[in-house]
N, C-alpha and C positions, 0 to 999 in steps of 0.2 A: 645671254647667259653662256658663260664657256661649259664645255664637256667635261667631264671630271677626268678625262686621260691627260687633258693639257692642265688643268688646276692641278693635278698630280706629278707631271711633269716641272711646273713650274716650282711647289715646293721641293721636289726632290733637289734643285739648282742649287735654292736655297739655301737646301740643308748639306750639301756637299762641304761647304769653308768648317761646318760645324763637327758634320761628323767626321770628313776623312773620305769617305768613301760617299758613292750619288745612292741612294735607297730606291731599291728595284721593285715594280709593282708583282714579278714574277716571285720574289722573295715573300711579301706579305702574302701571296693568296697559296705557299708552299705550307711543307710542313713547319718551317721552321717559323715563317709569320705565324700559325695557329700558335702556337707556343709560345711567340711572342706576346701576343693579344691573353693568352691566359695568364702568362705572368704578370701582365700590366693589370689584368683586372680585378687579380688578386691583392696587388699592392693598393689599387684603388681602394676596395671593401675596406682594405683592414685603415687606409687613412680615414676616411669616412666613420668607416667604428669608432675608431680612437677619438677622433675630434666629436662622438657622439648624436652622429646626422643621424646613424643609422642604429 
């Protein structure tokens, strides 16, 4: 079983061609990652509402 620092590292590779820029583990555990994660989890609810899961 790998670590999650290298599975981390490894999607971040990934995601570089996609996003433009390599996605920092320092960025997600900042303030700007919290905010990121509530925005996402907000967009989640409300699809989940809509499509009537929840």
């Amino acid at each position: 079983m790998k670590p999650i620092g290298e599975i981390e590292e490894e999607l971040a590779n990934k995601a570089l061609p996609i996003l433009g820029y390599k996605p920092s583990s320092k960025i997600k555990r900042g303030p700007i990652g919290i905010l990121i994660s509530i925005i996402c989890i907000v967009i989640v609810y409300r699809e989940l509402n809509s499509a009537g899961i929840i």
